[in-house]
Residue frames as qw, qx, qy, qz and C-alpha x, y, z in Angstrom:
[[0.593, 0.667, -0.167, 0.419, 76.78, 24.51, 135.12],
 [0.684, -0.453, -0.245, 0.516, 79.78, 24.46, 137.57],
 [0.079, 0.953, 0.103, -0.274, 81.58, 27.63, 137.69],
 [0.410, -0.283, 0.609, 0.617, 84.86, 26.73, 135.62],
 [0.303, 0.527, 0.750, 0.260, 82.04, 25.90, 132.80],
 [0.072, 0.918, 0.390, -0.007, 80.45, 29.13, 133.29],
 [0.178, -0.809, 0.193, 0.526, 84.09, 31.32, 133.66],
 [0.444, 0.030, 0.784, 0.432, 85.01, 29.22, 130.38],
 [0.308, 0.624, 0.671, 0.256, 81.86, 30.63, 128.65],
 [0.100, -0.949, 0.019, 0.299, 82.18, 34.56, 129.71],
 [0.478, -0.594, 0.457, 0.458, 85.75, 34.06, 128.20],
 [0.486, 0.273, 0.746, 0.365, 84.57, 32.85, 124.88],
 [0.233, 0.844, 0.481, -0.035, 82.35, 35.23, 124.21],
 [0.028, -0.923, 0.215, 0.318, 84.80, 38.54, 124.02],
 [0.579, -0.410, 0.513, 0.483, 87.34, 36.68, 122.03],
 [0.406, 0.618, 0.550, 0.388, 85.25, 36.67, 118.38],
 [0.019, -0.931, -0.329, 0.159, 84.84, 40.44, 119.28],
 [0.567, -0.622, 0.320, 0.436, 88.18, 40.95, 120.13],
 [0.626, 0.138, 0.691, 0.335, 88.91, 38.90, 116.66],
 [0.296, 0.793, 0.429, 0.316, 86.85, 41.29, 114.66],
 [0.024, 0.996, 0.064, -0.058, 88.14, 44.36, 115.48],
 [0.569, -0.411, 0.544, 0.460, 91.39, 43.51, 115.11],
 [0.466, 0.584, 0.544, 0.382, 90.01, 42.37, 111.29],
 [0.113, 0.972, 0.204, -0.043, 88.64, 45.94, 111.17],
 [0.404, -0.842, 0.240, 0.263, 91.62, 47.54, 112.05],
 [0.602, -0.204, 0.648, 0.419, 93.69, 45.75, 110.02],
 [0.505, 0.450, 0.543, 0.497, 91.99, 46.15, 106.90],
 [0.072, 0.992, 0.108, 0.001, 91.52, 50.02, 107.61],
 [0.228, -0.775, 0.433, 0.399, 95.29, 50.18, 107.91],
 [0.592, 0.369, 0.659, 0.280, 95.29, 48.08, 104.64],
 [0.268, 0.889, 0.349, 0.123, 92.82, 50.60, 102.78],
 [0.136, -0.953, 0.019, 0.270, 95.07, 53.84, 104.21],
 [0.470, -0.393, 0.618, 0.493, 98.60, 51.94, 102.92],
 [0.396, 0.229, 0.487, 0.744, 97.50, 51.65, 99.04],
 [0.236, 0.900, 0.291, 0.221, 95.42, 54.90, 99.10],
 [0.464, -0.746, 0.264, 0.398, 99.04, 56.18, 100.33],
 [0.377, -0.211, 0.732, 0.527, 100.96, 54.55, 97.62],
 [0.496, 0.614, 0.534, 0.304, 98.44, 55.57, 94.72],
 [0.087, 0.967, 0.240, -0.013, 98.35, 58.97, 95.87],
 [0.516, -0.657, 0.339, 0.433, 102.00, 59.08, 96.29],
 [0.512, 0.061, 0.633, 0.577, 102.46, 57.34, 92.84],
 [0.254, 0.868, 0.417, 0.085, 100.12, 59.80, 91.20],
 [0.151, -0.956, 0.135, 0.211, 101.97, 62.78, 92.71],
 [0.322, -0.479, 0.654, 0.488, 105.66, 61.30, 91.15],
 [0.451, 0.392, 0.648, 0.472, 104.06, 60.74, 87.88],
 [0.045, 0.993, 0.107, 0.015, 102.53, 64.66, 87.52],
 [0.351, -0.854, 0.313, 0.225, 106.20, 65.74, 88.81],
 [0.542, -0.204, 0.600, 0.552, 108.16, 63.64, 86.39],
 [0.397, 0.407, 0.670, 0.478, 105.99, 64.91, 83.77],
 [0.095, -0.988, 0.053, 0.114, 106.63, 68.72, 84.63],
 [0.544, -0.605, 0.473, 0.337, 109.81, 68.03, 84.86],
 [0.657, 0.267, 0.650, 0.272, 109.75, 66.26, 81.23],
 [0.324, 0.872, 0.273, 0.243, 107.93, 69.48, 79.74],
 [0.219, -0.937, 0.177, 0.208, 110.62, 71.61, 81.28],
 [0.521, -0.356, 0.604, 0.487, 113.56, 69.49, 79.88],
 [0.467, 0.624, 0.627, 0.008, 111.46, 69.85, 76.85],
 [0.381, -0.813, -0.212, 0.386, 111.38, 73.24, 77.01],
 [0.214, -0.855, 0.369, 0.295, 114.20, 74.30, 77.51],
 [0.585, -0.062, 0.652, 0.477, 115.97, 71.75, 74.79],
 [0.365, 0.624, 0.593, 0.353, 113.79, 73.64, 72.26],
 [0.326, -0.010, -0.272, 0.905, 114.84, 76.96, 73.67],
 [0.497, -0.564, -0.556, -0.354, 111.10, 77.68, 74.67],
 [0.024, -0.417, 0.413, -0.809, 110.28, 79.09, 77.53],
 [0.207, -0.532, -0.816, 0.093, 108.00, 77.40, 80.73],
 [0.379, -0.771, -0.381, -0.342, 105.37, 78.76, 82.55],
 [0.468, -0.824, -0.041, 0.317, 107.29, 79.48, 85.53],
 [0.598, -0.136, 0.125, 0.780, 110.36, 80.90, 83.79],
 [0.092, 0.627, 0.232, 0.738, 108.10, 83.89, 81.78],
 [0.552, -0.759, -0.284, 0.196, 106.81, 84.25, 85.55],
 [0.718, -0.239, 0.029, 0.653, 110.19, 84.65, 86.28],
 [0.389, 0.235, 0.213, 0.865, 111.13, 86.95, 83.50],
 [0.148, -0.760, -0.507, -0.379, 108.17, 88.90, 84.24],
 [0.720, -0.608, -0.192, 0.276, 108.72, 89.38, 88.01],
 [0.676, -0.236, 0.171, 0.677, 112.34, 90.47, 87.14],
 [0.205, 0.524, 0.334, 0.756, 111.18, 93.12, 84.37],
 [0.347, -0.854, -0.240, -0.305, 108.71, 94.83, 87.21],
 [0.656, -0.546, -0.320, 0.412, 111.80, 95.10, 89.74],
 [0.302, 0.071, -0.086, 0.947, 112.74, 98.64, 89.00],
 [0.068, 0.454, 0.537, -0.708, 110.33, 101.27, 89.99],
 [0.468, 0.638, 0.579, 0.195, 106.99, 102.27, 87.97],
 [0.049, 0.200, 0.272, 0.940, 106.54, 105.01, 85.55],
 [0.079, 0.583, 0.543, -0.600, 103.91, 107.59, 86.74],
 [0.179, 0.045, 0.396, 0.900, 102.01, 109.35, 84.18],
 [0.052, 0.481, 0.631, -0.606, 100.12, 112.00, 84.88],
 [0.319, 0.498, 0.571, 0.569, 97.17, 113.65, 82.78],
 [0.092, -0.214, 0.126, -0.964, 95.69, 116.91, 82.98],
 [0.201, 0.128, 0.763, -0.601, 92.62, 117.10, 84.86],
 [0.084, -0.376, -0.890, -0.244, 89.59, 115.91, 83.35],
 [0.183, 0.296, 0.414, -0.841, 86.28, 118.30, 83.82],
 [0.160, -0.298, -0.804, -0.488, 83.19, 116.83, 81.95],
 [0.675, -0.165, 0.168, -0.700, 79.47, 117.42, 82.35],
 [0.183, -0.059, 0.981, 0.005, 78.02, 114.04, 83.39],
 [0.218, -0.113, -0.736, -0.631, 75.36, 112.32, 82.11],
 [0.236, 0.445, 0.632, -0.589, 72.46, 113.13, 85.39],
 [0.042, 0.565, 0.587, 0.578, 69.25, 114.17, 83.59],
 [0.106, -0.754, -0.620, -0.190, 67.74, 115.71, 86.49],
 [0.456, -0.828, 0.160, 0.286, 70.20, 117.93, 87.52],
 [0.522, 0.790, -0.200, 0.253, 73.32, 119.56, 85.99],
 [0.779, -0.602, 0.144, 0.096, 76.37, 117.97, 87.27],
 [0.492, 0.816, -0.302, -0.026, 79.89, 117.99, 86.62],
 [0.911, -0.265, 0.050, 0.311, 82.92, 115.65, 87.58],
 [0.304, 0.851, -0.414, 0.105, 86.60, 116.70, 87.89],
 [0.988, -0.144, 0.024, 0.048, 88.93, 113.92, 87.84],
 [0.192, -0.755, 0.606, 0.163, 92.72, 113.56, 88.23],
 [0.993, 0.102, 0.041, 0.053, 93.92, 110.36, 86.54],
 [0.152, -0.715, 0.668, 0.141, 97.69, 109.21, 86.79],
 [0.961, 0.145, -0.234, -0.036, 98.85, 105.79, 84.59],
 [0.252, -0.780, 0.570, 0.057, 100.97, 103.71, 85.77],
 [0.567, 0.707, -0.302, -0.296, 103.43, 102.20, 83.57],
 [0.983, -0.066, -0.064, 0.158, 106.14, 99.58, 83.24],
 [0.692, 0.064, 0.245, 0.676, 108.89, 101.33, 82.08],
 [0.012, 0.652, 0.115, -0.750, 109.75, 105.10, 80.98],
 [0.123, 0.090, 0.812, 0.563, 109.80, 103.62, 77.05],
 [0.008, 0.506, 0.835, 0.215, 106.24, 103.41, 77.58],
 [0.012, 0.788, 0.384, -0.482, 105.44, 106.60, 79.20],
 [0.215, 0.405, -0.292, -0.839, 106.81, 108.61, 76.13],
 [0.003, -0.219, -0.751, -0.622, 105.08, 106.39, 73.65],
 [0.038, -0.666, -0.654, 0.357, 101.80, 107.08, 75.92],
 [0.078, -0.676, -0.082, 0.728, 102.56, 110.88, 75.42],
 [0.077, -0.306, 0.530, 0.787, 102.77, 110.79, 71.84],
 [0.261, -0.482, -0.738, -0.393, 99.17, 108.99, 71.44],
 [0.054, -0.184, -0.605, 0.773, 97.69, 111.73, 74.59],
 [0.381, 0.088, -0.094, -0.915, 95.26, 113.42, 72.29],
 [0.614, -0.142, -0.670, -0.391, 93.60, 110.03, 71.38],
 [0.502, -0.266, -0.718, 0.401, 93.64, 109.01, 75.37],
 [0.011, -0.211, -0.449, 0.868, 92.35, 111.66, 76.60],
 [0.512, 0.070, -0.299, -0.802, 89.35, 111.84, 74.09],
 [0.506, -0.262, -0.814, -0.108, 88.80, 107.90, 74.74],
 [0.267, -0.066, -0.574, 0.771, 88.66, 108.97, 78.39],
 [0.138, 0.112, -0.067, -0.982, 86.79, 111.88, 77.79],
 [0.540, 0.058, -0.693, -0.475, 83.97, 109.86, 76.00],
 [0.471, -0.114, -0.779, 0.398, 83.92, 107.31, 79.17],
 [0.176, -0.174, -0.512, 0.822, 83.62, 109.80, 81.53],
 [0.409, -0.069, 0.039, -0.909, 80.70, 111.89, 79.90],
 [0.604, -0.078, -0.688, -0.394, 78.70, 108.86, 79.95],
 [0.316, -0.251, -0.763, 0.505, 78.77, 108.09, 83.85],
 [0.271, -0.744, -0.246, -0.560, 76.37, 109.83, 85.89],
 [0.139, -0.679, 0.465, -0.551, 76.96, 111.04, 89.48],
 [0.973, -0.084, 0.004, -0.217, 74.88, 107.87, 91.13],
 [0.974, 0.166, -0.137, 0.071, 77.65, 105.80, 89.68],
 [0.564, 0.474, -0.473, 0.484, 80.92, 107.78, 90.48],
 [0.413, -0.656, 0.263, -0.574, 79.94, 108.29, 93.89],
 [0.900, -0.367, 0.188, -0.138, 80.16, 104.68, 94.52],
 [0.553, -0.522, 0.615, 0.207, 83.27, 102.59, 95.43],
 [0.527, 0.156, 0.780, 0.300, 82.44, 99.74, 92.64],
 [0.415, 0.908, -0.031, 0.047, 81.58, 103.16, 89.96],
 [0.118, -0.819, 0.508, 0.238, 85.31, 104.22, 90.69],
 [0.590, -0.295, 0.744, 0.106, 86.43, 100.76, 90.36],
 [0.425, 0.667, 0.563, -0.239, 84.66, 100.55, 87.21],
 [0.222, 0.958, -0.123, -0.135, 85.81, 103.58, 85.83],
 [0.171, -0.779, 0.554, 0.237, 89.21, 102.80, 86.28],
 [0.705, 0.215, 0.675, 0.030, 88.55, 99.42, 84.27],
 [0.562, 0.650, 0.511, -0.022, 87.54, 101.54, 81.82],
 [0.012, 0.979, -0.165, -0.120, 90.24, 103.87, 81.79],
 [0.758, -0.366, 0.538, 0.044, 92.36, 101.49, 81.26],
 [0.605, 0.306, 0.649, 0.346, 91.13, 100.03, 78.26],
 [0.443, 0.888, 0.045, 0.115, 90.78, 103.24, 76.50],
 [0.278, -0.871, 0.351, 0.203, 94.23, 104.11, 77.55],
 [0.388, -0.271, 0.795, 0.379, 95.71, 101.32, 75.62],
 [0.642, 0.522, 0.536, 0.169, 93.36, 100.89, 72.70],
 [0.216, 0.911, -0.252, -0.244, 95.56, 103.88, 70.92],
 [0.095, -0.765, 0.531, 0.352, 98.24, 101.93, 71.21],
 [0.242, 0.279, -0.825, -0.427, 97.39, 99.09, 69.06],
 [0.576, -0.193, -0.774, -0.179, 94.96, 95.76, 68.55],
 [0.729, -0.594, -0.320, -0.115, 95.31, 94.50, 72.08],
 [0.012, -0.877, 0.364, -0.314, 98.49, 96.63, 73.31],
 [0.971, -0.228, 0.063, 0.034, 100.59, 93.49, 74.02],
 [0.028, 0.832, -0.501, -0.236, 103.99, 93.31, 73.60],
 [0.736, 0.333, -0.455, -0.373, 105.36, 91.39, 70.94],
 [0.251, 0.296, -0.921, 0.027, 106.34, 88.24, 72.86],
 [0.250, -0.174, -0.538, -0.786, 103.25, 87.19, 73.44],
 [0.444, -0.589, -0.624, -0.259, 99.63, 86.32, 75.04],
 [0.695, -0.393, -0.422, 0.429, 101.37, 86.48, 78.43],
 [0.341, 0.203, -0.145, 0.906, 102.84, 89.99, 78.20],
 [0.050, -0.614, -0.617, 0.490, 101.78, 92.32, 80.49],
 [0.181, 0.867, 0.435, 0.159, 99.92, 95.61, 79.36],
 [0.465, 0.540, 0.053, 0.699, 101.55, 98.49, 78.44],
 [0.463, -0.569, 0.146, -0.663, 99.37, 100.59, 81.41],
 [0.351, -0.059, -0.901, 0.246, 99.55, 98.30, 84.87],
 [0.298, -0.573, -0.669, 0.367, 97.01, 100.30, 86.62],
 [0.070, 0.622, 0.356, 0.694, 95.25, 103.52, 87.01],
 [0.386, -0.484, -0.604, 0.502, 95.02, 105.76, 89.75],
 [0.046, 0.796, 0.384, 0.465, 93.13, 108.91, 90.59],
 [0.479, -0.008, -0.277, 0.833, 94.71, 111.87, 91.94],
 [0.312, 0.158, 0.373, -0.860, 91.55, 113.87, 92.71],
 [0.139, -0.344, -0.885, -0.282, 87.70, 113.43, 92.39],
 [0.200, 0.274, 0.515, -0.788, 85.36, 115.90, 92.92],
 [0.032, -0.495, -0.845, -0.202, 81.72, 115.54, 91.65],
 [0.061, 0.285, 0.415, -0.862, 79.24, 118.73, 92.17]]
């Protein structure tokens, strides 16, 4: 084999290689171009069909999901209502030992509307409360995720005076009458 013959064969060989990866290459930028253009067309079908339920909507004078947001959002921008209770002094519920809790509790509220209606159901909220509390034992209020807890639970008794599921009448979405409990002392002996 002369050596043209033989630089002729070295030259052959890399070109199929060459060939194929090119292929490769090609069809991977293939593959990437319609999983571009489904995922693209997916995403402008979802968005025209938000867009639909809003025009919906709002022709039916309905409200969306992001507009009660909205309204929500906009109702919380004035400052809360504090309401504070008297202090709380129960026996807990240790067996082997006589213990007692004294608790501070403050609600906070949406609005001052709600803190008088709060005040006018106090005797029933403080007895739900009341009730709660003697049931805890020390063990439990001593920890973080007892407190947490507690205030869960203060919660829900705090609103179950004021009705069913203390919503306000425009519905599911509304927020609770109480947004949040906080404790303004906590002493355990």
């Amino acid at each position: 084999m002369s050596a043209s013959a033989a630089a002729e064969t070295a030259d052959a060989v890399p070109a199929p290689a060459a060939r194929g990866k090119k292929k490769l290459i090609l069809i991977a930028v293939a593959l990437l171009l319609v999983l571009g253009l489904a995922g693209g067309g997916a995403a402008f079908f979802v968005m025209k069909k938000k867009a639909a339920e809003r025009a919906a909507a709002e022709a039916d004078g309905g409200d969306t999901a992001d507009a009660r947001a909205a309204k929500k959002k906009a109702a919380r921008k004035g400052p809360p209502v504090f309401v504070p209770l008297e202090t709380f002094t129960v026996n807990l519920a240790d067996r082997e030992v006589e213990r007692y809790a004294q608790i501070g509790i403050t609600l906070e509220v949406g609005d001052a509307k709600v803190g008088e209606q709060l005040k006018q159901y106090m005797p029933a909220i403080r007895n739900n409360i009341l009730m709660v509390l003697a049931h805890k034992t020390s063990g439990e209020l001593l920890e973080r995720e007892g407190k947490t807890r507690l205030a869960e639970e203060v919660l829900r008794e705090s609103i179950r005076p004021l009705g069913a599921d203390a919503r306000a009448d425009d519905g599911e979405d509304a927020e609770p009458p109480v947004r949040a409990v906080h404790f303004s002392n906590f002493i355990i002996q």
